[in-house]
C-alpha positions as CSV (number, residue, x, y, z in Angstrom):
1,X,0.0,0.0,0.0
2,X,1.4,3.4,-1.0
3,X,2.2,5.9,1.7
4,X,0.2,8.9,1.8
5,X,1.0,12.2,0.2
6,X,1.9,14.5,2.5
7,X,-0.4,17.6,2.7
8,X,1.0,21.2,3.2
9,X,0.5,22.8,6.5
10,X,-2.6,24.8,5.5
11,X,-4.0,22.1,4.4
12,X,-3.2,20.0,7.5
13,X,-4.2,22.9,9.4
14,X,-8.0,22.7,8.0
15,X,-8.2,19.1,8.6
16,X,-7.0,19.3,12.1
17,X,-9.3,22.3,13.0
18,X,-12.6,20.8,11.5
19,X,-11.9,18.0,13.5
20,X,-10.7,19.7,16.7
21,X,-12.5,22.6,17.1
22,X,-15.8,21.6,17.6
23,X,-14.9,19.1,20.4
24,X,-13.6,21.6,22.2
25,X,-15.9,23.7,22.4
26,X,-18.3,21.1,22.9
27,X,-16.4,19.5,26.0
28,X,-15.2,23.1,27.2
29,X,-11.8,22.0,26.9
30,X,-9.0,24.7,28.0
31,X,-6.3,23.3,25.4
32,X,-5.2,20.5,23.3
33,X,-2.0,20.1,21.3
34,X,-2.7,17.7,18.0
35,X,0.4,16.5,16.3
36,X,0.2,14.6,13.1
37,X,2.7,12.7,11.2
38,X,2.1,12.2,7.6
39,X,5.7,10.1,5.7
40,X,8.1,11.1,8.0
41,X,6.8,14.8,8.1
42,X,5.3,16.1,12.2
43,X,3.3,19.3,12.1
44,X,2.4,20.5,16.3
45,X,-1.1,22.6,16.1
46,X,-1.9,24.0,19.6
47,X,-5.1,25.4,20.7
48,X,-6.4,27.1,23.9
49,X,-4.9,27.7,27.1
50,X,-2.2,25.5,29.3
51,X,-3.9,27.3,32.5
52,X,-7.2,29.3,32.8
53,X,-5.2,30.6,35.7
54,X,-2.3,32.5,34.2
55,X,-4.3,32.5,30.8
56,X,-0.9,31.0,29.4
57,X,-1.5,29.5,26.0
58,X,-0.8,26.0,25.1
59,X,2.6,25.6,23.2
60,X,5.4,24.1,22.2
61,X,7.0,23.0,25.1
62,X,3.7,22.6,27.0
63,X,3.5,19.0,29.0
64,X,0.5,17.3,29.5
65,X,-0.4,14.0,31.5
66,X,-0.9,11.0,29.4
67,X,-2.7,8.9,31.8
68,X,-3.1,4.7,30.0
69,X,-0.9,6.1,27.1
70,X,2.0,5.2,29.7
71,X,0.9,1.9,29.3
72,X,2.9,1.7,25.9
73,X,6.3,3.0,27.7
74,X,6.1,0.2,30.3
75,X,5.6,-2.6,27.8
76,X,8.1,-0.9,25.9
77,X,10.5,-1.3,28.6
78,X,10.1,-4.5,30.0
79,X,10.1,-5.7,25.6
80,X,13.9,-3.7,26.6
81,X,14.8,-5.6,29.9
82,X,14.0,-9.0,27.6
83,X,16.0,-7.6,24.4
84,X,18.4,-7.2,27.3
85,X,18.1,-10.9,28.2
86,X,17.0,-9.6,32.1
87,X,13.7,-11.1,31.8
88,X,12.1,-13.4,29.6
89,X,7.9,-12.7,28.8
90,X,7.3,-16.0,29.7
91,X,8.0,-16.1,32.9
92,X,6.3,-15.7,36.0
93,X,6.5,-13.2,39.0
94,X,7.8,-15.1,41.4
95,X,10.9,-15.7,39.6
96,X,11.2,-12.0,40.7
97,X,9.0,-11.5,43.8
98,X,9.9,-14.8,45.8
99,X,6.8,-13.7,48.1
100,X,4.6,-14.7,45.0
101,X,5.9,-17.8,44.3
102,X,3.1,-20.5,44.6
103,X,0.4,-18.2,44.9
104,X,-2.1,-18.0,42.5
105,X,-1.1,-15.1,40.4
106,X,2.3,-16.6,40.1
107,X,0.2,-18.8,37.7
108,X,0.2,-15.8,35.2
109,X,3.1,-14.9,33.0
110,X,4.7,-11.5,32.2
111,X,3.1,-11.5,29.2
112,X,-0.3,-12.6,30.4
113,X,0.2,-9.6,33.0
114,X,1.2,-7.1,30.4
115,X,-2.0,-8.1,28.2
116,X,-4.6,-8.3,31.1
117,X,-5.1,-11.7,30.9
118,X,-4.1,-13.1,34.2
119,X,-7.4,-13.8,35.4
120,X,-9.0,-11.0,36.5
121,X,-7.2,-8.2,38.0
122,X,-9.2,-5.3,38.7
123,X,-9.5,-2.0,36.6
124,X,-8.0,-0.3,40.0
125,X,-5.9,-1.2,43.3
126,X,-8.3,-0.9,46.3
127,X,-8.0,2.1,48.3
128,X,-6.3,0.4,51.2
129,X,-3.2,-1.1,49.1
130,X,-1.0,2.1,49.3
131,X,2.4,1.2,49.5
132,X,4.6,-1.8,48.2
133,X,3.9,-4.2,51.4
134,X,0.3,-3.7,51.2
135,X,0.9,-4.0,47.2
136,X,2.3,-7.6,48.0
137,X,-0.1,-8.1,50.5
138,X,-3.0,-7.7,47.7
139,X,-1.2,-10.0,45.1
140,X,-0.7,-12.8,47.8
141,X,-4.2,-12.7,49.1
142,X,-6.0,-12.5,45.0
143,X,-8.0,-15.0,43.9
144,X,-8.3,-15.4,39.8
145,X,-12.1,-15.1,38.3
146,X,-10.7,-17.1,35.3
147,X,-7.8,-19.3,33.7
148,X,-4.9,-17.3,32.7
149,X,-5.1,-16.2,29.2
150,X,-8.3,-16.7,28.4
151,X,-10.1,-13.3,29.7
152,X,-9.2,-9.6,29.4
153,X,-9.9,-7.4,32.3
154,X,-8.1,-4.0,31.6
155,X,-6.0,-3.6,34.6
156,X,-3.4,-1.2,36.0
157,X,-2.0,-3.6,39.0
158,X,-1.9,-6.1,36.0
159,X,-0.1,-4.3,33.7
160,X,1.9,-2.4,36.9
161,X,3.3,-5.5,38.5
162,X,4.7,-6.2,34.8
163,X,6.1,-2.9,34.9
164,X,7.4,-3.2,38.4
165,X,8.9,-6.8,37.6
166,X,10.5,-4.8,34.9
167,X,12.6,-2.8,37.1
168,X,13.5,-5.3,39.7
169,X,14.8,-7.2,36.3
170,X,16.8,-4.0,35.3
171,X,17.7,-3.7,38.9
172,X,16.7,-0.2,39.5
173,X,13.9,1.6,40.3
174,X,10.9,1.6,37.4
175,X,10.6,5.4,37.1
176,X,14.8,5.6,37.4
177,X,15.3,3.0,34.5
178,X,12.5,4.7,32.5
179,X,14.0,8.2,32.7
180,X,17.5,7.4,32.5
181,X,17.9,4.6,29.8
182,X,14.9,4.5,27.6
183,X,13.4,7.6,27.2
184,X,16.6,9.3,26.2
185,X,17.0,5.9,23.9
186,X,14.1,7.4,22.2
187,X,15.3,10.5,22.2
188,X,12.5,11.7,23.8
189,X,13.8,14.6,26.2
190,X,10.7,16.1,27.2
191,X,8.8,13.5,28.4
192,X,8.7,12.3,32.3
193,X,7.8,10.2,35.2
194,X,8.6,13.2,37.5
195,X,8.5,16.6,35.6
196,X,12.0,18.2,36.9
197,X,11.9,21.5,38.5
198,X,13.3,23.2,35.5
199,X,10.7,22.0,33.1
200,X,7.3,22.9,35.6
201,X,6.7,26.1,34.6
202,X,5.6,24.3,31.1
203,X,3.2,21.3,32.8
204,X,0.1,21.8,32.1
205,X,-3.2,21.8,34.5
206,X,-5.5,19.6,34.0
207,X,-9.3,20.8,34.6
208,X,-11.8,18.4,36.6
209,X,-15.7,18.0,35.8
210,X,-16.1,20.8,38.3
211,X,-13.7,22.9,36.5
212,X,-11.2,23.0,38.9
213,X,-7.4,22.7,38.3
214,X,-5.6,18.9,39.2
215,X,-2.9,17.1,38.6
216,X,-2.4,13.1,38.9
217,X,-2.4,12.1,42.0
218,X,1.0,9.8,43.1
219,X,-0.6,5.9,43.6
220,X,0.8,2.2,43.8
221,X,2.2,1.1,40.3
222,X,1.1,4.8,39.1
223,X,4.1,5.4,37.0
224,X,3.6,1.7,35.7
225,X,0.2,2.3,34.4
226,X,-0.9,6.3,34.1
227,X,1.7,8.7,35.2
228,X,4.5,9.5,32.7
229,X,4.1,13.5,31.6
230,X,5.0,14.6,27.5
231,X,4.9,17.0,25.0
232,X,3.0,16.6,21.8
233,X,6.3,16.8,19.8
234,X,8.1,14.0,21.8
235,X,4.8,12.1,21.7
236,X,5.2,12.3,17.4
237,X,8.5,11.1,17.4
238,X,7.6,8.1,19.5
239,X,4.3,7.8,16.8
240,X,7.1,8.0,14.2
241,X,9.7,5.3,16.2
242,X,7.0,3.3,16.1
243,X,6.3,3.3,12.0
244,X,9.9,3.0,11.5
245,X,12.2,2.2,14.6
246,X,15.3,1.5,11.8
247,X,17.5,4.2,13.5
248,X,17.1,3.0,16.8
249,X,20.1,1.2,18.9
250,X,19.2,-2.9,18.5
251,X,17.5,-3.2,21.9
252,X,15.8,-0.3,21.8
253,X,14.5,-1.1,18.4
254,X,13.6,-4.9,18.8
255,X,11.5,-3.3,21.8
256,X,9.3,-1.0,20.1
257,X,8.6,-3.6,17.1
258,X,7.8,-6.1,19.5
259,X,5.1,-3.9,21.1
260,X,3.3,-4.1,17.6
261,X,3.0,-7.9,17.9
262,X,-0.8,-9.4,18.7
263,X,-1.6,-11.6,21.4
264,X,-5.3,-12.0,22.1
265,X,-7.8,-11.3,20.2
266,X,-11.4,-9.7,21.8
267,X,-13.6,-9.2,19.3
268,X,-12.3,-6.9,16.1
269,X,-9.4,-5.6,18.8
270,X,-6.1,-7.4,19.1
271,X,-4.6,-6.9,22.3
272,X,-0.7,-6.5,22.4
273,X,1.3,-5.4,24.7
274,X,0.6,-1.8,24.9
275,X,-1.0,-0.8,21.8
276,X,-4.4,-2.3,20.9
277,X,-4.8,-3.0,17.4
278,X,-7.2,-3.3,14.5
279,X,-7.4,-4.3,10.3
280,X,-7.0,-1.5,8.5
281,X,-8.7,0.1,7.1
282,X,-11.5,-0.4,10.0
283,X,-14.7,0.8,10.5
284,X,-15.5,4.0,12.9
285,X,-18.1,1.9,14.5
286,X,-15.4,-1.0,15.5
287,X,-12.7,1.3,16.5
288,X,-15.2,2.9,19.0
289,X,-16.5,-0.4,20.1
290,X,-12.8,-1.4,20.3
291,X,-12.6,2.0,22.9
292,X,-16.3,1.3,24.6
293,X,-16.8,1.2,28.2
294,X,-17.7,-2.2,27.9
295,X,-13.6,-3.3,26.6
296,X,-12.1,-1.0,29.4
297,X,-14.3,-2.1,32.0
298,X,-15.7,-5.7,31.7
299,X,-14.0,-8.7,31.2
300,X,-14.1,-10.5,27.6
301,X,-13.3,-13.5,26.3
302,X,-9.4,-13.5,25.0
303,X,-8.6,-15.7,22.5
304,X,-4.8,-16.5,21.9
305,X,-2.9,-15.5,18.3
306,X,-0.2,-17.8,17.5
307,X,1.6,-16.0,15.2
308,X,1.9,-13.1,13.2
309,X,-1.1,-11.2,11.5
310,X,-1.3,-10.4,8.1
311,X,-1.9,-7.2,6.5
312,X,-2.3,-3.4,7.3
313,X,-2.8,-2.5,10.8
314,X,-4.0,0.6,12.8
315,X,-2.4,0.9,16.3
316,X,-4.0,3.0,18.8
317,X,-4.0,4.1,23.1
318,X,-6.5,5.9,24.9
319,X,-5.5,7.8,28.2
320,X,-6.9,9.7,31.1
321,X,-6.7,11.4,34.8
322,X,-8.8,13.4,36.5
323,X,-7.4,16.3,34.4
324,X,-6.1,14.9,31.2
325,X,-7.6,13.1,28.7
326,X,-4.9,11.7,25.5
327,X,-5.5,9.6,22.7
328,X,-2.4,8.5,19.8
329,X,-2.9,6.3,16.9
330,X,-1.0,5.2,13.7
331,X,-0.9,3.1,10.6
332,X,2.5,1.7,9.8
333,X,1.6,0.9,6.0
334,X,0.2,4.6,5.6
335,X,3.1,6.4,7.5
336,X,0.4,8.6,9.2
337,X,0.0,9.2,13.1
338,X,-2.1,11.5,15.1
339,X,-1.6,13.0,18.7
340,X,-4.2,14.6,20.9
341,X,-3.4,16.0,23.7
342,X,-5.8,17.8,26.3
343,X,-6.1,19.5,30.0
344,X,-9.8,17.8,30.2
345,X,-10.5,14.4,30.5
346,X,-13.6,14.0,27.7
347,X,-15.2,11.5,26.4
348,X,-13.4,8.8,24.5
349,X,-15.7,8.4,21.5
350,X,-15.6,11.6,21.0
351,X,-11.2,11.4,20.8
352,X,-12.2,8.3,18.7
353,X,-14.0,9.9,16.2
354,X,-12.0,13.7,15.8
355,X,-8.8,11.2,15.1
356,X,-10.6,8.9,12.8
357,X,-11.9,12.3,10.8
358,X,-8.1,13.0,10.8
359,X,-6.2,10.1,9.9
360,X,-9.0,9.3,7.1
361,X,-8.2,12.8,5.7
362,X,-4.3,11.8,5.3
363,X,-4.8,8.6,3.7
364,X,-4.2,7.1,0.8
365,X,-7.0,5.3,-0.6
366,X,-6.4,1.7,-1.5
367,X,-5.5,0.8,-5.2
C-alpha cells in the first residue's frame, strides 16, 4: 500500500481544525495540542490555554499528563529488559517476587500480566493497598475469576506489577530505568515520570468535571500504568519510532517492534502489549466499540494469536486522569499518526471519532 501524500501545512491545518475545534468547544476544553505525522513529516497545532489561571496558551514546550498512554512505555520497557536478556515474557513473577511464588497469580506470565489476561485483576488497586507491602499483601491474598489467558480485564495492577517486575529485572527503580535509559534511547527529552523542576513552569493543568485545576495524583504502580508527563512533539517522534524504529540502537529497536505484535484477540481488537490493534482500514463503529466502556471495564473472552497477523494494521492508546484526557494512533503501511493531547478528560468516543476524521483525511486510498 502506498504511503500517503503529504499535505502542506494549511492544508493540514483545515483538517485538524474541522476535527478539533468543535470538540472543544463542545467539552469546554481549555487546550489541546494535535500532532500529526504524515511520511516522516510532524506538524504540532496548539489550541487554547495550558492554564485558565495565568491564561498562558498552550505551546510548544507545553506538558500534558498521558494517563493509560504510559501503558505503551512500560511494555516498551520491559520488551527492553528482555532484548536485554534480564527477563524473559514468559515467565512468572515469582521468579522475581519470591513472596509470590506459589500463589495463584504466580500462575500468570509476564506477558499474560502485560496483556490483562491473568485472570481477572481489577480496573484499579483498592483504596487500602498504598504502598509496596500492602501491594504484596493484595497479590498474595487475589483470587483469579478465570484461567490465565483466556479473559481480558483492563487492569493497572496487571499491567503495573509487569512494569514493576520490569525494574526489579533491570535492577533499578521503574521510574529511574525509564527516565534514564529508555526515554533518552528514544530521544524523547521532554517526556517524564517526575517533571524536573526546570521544566514545571511548562506542565500543564488539568481541569476536573467541576472545572477546577488537578494534577495526577502519586498511587501504587502509578508510574507503571498512568503517570508519565509529554509533549505533543516528543509524543510524534515516538508515533514516528513506532512506523519505522530502523535508526534506533538494536534493543531499543527490537523493543518498540515487539510492542506491535498481537496476542489475544477480543472481538475486532487485538490486544498487544501496549497498543491495541485493529485491520485496517476499519470501521468507525469498531474502532469505538474497540474503545467502549464495555472493553475498558468488563472482562471479555481473550482468544490467543499464534503468530503473526497479516496485513495493514492501525495501532491506537486511549488515556486519562482526572485532568487529562490523551488519545495517539498510527498506521504503519500509511506512514500517518495522530496526537491529541488535552487538559480535560472528555469523552473517549468523541477522541475516537475527531482522530478517525483525521487520519481518514491523510490517507491514501487503496488501489
Amino acid at each position: 500500500m502506498a504511503a500517503a501524500a503529504a499535505p502542506d501545512a494549511a492544508t493540514l491545518r483545515k483538517v485538524v481544525d474541522a476535527a478539533i475545534k468543535p470538540v472543544m468547544a463542545r467539552h469546554k476544553v481549555p487546550g489541546m495540542a494535535v500532532a500529526v505525522t504524515v511520511d516522516g513529516r510532524a506538524h504540532v497545532f496548539n489550541y487554547g490555554v495550558a492554564s485558565r489561571e495565568t491564561n498562558k496558551p498552550v505551546g510548544e514546550a507545553t506538558i500534558f499528563e498521558l494517563g493509560s498512554v504510559s501503558k505503551t512505555f512500560t511494555a516498551t520497557l520491559a520488551l527492553y529488559a528482555q532484548a536485554l536478556g534480564k527477563l524473559s515474557l514468559a515467565d512468572h513473577p515469582g521468579r522475581y517476587m519470591a513472596e509470590l511464588k506459589g500463589r495463584p497469580i504466580d500462575e500468570a506470565t509476564l506477558l499474560e500480566l502485560g496483556t490483562y489476561t491473568a485472570g481477572g485483576l481489577p480496573l484499579q488497586f483498592p483504596e487500602a493497598v498504598s504502598d509496596e507491602a500492602r501491594m504484596v499483601g493484595y497479590f498474595q491474598s487475589w483470587s483469579p475469576d478465570a484461567k490465565p489467558g483466556t479473559q481480558r480485564q483492563y487492569s493497572n495492577p496487571s499491567i503495573g506489577l509487569l512494569g514493576h517486575i520490569t525494574g526489579l529485572a533491570l535492577q533499578r527503580g521503574f521510574a529511574d530505568v525509564l527516565e534514564a535509559e529508555l526515554l533518552p534511547g528514544l530521544g524523547l527529552p521532554h517526556t517524564h515520570v517526575r517533571v524536573p523542576a526546570s521544566a514545571m513552569a511548562d506542565y500543564a493543568w488539568g481541569y476536573n468535571t467541576a472545572n477546577r485545576p488537578v494534577r495526577v495524583n502519586p498511587g501504587v504502580f502509578d508510574a507503571q500504568a498512568y503517570a508519565v508527563k509529554s509533549t505533543a512533539a516528543d509524543m510524534i517522534r515516538f508515533v514516528q519510532l513506532n512506523l519505522d524504529p530502523s535508526g534506533l540502537a538494536p534493543p531499543v529497536r527490537s523493543a518498540v517492534e515487539a510492542t506491535q505484535r498481537g496476542h489475544f484477540e477480543v472481538g475486532a481488537m487485538v490486544q498487544g502489549l501496549g497498543w491495541e490493534q485493529y485491520s485496517y482500514p476499519t470501521s468507525l463503529p469498531l474502532l469505538l466499540k474497540g474503545n467502549s466502556n464495555s472493553v475498558i471495564f468488563d472482562a471479555n473472552t481473550a482468544t490467543p494469536i499464534a503468530g503473526p497477523l497479516a496485513g495493514p494494521r492501525l495501532f491506537n492508546k486511549t488515556g486519562s486522569t482526572g485532568g487529562f484526557g490523551a488519545y495517539v494512533a498510527f498506521v504503519p503501511e500509511q506512514r500517518i499518526g495522530i496526537v491529541m493531547l488535552a487538559n480535560r478528560s472528555y469523552p473517549i468516543a468523541d477522541r475516537v471519532r475527531a482522530a478517525f476524521a483525521i487520519l481518514s483525511g491523510l490517507a491514501t486510498p487503496a488501489k
